[in-house]
mmCIF file of the C-alpha atoms, coordinates in Angstrom:
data_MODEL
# 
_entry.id   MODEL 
# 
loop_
_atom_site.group_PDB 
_atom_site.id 
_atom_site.type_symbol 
_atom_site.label_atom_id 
_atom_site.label_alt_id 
_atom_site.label_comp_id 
_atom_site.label_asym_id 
_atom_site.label_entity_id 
_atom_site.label_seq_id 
_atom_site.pdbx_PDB_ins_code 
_atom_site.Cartn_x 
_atom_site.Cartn_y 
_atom_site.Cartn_z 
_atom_site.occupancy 
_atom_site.B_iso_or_equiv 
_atom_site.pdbx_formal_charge 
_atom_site.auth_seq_id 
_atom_site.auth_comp_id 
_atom_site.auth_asym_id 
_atom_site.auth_atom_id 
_atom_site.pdbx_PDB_model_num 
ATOM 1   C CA . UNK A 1 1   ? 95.165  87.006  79.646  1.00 0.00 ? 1   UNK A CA 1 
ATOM 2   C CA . UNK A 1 2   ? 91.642  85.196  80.194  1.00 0.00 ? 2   UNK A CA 1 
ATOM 3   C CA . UNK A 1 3   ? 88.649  86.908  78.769  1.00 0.00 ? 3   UNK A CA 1 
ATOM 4   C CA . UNK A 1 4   ? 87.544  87.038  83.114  1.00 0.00 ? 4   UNK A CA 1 
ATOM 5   C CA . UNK A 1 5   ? 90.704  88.722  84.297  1.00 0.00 ? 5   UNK A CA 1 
ATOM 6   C CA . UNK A 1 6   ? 90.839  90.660  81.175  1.00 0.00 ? 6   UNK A CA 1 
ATOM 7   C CA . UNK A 1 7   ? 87.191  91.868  82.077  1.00 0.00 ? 7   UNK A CA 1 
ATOM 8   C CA . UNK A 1 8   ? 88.173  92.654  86.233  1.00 0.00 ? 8   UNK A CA 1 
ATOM 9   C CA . UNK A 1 9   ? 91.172  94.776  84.864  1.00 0.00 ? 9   UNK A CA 1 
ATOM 10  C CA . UNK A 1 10  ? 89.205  96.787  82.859  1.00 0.00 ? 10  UNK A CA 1 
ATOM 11  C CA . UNK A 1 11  ? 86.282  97.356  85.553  1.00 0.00 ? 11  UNK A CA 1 
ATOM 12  C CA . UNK A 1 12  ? 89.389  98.117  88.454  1.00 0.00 ? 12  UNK A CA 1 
ATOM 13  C CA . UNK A 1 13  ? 91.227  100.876 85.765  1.00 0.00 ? 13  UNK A CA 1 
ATOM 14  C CA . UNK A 1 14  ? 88.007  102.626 85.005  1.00 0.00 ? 14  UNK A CA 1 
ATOM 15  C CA . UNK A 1 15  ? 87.118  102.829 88.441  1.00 0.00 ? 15  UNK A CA 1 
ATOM 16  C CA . UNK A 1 16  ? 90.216  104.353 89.360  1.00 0.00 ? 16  UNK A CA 1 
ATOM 17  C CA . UNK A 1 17  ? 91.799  106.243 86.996  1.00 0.00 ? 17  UNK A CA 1 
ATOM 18  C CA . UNK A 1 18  ? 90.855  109.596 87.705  1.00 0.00 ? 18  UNK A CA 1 
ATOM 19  C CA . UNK A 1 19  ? 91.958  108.993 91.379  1.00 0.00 ? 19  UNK A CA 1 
ATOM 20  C CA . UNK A 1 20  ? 95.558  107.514 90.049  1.00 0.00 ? 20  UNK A CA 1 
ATOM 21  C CA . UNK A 1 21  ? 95.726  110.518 88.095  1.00 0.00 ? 21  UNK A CA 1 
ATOM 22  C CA . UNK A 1 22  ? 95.154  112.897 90.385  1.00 0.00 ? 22  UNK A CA 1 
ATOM 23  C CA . UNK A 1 23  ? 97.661  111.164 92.766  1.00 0.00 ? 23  UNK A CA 1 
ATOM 24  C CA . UNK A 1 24  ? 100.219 111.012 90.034  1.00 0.00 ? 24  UNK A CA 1 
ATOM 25  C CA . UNK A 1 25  ? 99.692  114.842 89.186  1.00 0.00 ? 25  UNK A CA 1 
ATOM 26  C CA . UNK A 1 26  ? 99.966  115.903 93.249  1.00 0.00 ? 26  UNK A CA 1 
ATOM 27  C CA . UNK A 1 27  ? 103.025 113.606 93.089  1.00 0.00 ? 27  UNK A CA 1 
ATOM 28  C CA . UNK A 1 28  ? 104.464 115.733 90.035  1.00 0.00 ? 28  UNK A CA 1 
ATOM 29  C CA . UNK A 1 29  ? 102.813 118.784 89.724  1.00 0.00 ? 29  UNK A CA 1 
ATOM 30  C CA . UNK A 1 30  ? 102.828 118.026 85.728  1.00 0.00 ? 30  UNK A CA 1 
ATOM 31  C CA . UNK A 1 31  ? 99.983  117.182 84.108  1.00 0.00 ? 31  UNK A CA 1 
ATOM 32  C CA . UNK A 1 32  ? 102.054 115.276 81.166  1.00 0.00 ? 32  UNK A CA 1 
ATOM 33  C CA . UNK A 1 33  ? 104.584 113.028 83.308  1.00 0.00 ? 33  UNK A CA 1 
ATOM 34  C CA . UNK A 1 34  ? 101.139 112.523 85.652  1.00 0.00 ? 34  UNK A CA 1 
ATOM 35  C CA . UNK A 1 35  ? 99.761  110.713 82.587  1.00 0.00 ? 35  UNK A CA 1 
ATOM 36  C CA . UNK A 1 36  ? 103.144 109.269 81.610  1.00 0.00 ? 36  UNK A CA 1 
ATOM 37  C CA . UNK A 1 37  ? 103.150 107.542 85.503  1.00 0.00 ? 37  UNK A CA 1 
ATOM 38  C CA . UNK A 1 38  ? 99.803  106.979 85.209  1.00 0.00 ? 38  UNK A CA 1 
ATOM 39  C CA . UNK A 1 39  ? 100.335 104.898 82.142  1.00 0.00 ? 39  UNK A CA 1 
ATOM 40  C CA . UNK A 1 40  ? 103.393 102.874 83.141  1.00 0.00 ? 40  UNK A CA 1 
ATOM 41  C CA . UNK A 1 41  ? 101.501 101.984 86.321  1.00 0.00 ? 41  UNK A CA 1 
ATOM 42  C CA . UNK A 1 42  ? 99.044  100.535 84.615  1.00 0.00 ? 42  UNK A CA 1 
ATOM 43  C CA . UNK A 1 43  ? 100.852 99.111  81.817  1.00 0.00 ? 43  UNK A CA 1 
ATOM 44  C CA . UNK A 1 44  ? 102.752 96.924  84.927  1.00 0.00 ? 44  UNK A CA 1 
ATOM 45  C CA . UNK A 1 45  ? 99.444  96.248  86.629  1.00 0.00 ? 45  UNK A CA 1 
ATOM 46  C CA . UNK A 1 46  ? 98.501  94.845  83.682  1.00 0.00 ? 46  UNK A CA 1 
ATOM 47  C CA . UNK A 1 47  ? 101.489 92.976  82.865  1.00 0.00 ? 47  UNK A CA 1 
ATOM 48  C CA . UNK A 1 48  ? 100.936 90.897  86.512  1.00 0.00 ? 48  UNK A CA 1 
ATOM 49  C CA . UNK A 1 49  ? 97.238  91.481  86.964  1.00 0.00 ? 49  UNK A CA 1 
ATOM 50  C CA . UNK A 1 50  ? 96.861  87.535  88.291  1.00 0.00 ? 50  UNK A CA 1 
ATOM 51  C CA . UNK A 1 51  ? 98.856  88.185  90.586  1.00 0.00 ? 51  UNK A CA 1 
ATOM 52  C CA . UNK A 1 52  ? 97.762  91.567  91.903  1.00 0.00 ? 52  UNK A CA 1 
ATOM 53  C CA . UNK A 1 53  ? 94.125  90.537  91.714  1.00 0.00 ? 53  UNK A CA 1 
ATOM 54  C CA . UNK A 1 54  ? 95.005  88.204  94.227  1.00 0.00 ? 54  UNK A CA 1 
ATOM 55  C CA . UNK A 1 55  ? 96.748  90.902  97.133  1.00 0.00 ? 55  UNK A CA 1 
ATOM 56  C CA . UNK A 1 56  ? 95.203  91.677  99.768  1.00 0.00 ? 56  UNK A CA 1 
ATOM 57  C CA . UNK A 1 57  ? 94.940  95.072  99.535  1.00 0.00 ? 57  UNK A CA 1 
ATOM 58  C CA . UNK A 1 58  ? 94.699  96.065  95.614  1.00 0.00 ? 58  UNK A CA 1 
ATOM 59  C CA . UNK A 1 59  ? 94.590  99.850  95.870  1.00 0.00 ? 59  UNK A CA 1 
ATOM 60  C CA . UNK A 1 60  ? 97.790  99.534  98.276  1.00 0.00 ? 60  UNK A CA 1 
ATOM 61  C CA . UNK A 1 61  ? 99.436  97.766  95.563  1.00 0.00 ? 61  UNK A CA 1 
ATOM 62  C CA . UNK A 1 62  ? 98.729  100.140 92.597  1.00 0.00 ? 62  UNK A CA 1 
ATOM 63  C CA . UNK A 1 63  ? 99.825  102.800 94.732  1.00 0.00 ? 63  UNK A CA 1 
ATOM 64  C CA . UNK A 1 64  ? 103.029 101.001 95.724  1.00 0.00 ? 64  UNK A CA 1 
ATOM 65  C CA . UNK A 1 65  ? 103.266 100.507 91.659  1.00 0.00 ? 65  UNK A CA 1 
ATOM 66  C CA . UNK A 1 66  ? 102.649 104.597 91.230  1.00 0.00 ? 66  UNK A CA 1 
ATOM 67  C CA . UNK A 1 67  ? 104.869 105.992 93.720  1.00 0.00 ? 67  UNK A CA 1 
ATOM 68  C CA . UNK A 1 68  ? 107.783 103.834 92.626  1.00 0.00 ? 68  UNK A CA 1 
ATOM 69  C CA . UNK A 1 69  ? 106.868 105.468 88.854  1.00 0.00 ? 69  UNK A CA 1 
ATOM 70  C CA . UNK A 1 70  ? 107.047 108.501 89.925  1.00 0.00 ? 70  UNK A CA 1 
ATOM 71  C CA . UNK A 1 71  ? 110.428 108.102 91.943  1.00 0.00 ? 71  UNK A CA 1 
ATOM 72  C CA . UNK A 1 72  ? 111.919 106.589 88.878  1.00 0.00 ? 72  UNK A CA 1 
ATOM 73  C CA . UNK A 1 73  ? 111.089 109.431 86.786  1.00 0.00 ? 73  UNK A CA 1 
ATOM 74  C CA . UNK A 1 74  ? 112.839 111.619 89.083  1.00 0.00 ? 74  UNK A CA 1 
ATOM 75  C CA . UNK A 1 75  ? 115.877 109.673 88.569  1.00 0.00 ? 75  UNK A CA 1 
ATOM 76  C CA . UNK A 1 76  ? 116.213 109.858 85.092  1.00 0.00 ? 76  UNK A CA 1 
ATOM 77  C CA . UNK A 1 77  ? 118.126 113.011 84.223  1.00 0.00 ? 77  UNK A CA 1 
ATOM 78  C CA . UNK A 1 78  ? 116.201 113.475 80.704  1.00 0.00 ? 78  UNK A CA 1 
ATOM 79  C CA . UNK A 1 79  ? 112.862 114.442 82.555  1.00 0.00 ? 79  UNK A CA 1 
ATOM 80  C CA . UNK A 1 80  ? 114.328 117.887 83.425  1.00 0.00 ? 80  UNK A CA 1 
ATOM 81  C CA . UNK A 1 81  ? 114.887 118.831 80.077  1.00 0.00 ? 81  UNK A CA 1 
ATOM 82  C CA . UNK A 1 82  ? 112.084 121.306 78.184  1.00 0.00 ? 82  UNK A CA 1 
ATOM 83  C CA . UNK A 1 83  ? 111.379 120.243 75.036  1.00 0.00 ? 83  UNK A CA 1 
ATOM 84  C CA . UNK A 1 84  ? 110.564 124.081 73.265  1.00 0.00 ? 84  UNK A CA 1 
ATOM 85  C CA . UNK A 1 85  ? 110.912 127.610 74.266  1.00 0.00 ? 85  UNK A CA 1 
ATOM 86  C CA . UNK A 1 86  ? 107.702 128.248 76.425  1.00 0.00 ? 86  UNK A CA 1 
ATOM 87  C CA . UNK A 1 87  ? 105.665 126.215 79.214  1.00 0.00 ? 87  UNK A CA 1 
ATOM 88  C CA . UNK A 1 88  ? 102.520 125.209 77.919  1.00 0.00 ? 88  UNK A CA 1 
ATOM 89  C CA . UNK A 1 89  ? 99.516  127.242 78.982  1.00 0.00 ? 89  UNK A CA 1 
ATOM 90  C CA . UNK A 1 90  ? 97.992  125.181 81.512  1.00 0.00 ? 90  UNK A CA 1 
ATOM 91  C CA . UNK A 1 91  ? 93.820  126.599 82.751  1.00 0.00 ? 91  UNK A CA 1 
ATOM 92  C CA . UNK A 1 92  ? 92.931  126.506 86.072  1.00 0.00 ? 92  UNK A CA 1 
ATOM 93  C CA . UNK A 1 93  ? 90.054  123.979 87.258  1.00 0.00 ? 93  UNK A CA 1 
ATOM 94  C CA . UNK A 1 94  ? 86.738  125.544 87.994  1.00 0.00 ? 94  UNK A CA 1 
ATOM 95  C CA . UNK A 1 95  ? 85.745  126.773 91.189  1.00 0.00 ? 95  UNK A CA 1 
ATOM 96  C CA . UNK A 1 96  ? 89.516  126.727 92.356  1.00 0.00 ? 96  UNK A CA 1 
ATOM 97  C CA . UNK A 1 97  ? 91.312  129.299 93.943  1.00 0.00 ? 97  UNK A CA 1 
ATOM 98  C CA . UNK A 1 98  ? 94.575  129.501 91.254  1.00 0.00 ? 98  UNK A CA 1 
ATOM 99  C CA . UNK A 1 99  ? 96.483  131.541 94.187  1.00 0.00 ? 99  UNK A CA 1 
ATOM 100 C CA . UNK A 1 100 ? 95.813  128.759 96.510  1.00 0.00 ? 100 UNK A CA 1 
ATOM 101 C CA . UNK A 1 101 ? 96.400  125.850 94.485  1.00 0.00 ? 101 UNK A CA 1 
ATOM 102 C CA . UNK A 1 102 ? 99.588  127.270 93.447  1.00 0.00 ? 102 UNK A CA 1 
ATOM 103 C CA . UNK A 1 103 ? 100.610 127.885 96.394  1.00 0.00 ? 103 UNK A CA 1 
ATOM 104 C CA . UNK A 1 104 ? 100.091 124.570 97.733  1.00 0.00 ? 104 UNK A CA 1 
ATOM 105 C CA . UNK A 1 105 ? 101.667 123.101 94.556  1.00 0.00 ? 105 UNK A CA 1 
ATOM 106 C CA . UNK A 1 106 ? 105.012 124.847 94.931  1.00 0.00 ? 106 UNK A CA 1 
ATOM 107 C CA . UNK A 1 107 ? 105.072 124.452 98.785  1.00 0.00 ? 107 UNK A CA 1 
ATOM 108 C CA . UNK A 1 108 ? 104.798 120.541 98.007  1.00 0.00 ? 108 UNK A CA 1 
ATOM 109 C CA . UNK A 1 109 ? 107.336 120.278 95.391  1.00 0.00 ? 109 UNK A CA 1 
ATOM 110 C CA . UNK A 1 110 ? 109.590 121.931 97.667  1.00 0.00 ? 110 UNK A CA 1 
ATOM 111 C CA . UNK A 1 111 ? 109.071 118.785 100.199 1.00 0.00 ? 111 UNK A CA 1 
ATOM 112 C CA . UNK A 1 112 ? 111.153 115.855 100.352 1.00 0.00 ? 112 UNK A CA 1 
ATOM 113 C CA . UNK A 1 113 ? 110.608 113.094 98.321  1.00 0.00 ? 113 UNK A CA 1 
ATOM 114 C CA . UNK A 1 114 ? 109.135 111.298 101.039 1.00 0.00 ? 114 UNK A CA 1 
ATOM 115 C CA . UNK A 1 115 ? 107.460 113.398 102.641 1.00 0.00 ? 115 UNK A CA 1 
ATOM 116 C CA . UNK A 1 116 ? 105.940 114.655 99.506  1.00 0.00 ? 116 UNK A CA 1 
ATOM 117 C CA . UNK A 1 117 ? 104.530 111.036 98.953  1.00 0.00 ? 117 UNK A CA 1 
ATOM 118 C CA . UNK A 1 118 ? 103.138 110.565 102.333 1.00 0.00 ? 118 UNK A CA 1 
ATOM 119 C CA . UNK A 1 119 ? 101.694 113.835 102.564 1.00 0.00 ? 119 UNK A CA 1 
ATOM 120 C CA . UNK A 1 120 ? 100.318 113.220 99.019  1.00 0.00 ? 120 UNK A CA 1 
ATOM 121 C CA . UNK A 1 121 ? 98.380  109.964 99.611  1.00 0.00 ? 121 UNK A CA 1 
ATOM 122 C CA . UNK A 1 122 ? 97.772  110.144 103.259 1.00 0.00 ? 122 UNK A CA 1 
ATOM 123 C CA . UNK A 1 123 ? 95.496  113.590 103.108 1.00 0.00 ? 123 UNK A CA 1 
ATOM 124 C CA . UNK A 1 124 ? 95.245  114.705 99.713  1.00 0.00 ? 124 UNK A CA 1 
ATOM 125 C CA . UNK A 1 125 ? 94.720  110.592 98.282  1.00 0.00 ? 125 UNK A CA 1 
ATOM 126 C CA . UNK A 1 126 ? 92.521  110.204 101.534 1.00 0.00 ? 126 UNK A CA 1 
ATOM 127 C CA . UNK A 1 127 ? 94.252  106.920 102.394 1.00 0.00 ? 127 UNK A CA 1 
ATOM 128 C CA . UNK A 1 128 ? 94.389  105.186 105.477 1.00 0.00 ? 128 UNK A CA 1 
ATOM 129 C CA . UNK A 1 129 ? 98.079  104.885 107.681 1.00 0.00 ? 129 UNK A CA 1 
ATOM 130 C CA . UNK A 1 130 ? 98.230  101.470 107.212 1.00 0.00 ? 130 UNK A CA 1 
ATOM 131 C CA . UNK A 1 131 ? 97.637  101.908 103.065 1.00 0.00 ? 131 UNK A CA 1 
ATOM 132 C CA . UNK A 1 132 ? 100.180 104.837 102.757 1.00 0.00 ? 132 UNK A CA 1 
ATOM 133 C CA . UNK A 1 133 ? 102.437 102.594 104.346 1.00 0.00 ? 133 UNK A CA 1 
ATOM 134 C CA . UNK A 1 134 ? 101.416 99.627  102.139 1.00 0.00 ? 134 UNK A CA 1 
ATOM 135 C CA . UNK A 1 135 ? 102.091 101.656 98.987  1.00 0.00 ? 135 UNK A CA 1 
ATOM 136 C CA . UNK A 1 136 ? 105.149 103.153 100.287 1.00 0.00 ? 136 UNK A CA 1 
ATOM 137 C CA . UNK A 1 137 ? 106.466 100.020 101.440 1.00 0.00 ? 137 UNK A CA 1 
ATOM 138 C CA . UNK A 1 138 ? 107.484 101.453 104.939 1.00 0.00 ? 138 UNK A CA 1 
ATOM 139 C CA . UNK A 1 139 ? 106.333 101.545 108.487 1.00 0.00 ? 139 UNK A CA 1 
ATOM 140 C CA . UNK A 1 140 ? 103.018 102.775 109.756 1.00 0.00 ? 140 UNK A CA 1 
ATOM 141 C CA . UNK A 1 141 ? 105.503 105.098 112.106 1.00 0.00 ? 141 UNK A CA 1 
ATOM 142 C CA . UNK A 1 142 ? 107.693 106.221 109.648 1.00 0.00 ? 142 UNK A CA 1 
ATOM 143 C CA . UNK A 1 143 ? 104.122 107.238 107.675 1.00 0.00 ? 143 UNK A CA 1 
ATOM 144 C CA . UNK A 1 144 ? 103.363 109.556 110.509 1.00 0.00 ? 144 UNK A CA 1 
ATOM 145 C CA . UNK A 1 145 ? 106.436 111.197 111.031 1.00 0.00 ? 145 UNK A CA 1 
ATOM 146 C CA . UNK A 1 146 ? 107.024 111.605 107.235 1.00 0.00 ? 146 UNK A CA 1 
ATOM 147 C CA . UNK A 1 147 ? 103.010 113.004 107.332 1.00 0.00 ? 147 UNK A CA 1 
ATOM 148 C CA . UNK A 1 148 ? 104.374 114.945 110.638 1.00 0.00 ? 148 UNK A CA 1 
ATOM 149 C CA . UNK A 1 149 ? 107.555 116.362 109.171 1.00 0.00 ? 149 UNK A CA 1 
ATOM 150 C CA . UNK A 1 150 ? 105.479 117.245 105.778 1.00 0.00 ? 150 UNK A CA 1 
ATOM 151 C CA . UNK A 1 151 ? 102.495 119.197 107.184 1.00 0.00 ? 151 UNK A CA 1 
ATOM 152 C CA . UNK A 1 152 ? 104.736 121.079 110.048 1.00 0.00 ? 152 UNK A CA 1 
ATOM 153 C CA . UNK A 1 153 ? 106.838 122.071 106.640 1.00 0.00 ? 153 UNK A CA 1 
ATOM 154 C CA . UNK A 1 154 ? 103.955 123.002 104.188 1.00 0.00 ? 154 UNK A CA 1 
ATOM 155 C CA . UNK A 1 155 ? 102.530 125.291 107.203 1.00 0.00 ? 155 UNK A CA 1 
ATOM 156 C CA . UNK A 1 156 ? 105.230 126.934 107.803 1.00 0.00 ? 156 UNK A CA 1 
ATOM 157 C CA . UNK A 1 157 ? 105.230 127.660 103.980 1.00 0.00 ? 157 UNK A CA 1 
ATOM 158 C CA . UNK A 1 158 ? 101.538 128.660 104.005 1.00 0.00 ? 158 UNK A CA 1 
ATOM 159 C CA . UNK A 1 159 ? 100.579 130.030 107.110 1.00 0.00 ? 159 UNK A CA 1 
ATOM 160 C CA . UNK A 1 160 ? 102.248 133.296 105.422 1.00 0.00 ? 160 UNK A CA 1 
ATOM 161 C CA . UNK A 1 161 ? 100.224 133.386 103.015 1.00 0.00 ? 161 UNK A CA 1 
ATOM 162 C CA . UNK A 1 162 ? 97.392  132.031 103.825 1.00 0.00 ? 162 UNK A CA 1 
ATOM 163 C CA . UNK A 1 163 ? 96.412  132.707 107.728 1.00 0.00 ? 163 UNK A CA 1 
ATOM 164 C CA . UNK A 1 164 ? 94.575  129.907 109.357 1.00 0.00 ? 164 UNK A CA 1 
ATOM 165 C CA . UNK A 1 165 ? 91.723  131.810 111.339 1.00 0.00 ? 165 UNK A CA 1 
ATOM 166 C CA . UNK A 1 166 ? 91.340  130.758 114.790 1.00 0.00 ? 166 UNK A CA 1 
ATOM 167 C CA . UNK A 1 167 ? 88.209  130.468 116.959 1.00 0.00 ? 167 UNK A CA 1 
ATOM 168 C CA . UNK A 1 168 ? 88.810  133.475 119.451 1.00 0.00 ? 168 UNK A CA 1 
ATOM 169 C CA . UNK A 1 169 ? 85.744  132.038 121.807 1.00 0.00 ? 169 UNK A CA 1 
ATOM 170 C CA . UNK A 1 170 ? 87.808  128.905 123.066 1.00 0.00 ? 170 UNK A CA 1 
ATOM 171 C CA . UNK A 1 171 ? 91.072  131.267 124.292 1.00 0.00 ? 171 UNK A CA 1 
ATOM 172 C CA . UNK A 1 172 ? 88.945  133.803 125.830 1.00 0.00 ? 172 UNK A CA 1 
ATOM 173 C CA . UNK A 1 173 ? 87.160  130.402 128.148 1.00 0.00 ? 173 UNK A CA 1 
# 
């Protein structure tokens, strides 16, 4: 690869690799396959940077790249398996509720694929309709009914747990 292109790859991976990660690990709930994604996403950006440099829309296209990672990791069969006798001890983030984010956690792994994905990247990524779609490789519709679908599921998982308070001066108007 030329020294320039080397240089723009190296700029565009620093600049969003915590983002990709954090996609990767909402994707997969696992830290390790979210850095094992992570890394053969950007191992095939690099491979055809040239011609990624030159879409459009960049960010769409890594997260195209990412999704499809992470789909092909569930496919393989060997990914279930636990390597030792125990989970690994994972520590909560600061300044996060554990309850919540574990509850939010499970309620998305229990999602469809796709709506997992859209859900994933259209709130928690912060990406546009049109960019979901771009990286899912799917219609803007079938983005919001996916997003639809997801959300109507994840509160009927979490409203239980986790009321959503509701502003009694608007009903009593």
């Amino acid at each position: 690869m030329r020294p320039d292109l080397e240089r723009d790859y190296v700029e565009y991976v620093q600049a969003r690799l915590p983002r990709l990660h954090r996609t990767a690990y909402l994707l997969c709930a696992d830290a390790f396959q979210a850095d094992d994604i992570v890394q053969a996403t950007l191992t095939a950006l690099y491979v055809n940077w040239k011609r990624a440099a030159s879409a459009d829309n960049l960010d769409g296209y890594v997260h195209r790249i990412l999704v499809r990672r992470y789909l092909d990791e569930r496919r393989r069969g060997w990914s279930r398996v636990l390597l030792g006798d125990r989970l690994p001890e994972v520590s909560a983030p600061a300044g996060h509720d554990v309850e919540e984010r574990d509850a939010l956690v499970t309620a998305l792994r229990a999602l469809p694929k796709g709506q997992r994905a859209a859900v994933v990247l259209r709130y928690l990524d912060d990406l546009s309709i049109e960019a979901t779609a771009a990286a899912l490789g799917c219609s803007a519709g079938n983005v919001k009914s996916q997003c639809s679908r997801g959300l109507a599921a994840l509160r009927g998982v979490l409203d239980g747990r986790h009321p959503v308070a509701v502003a009694t001066e608007a009903k009593e108007r």
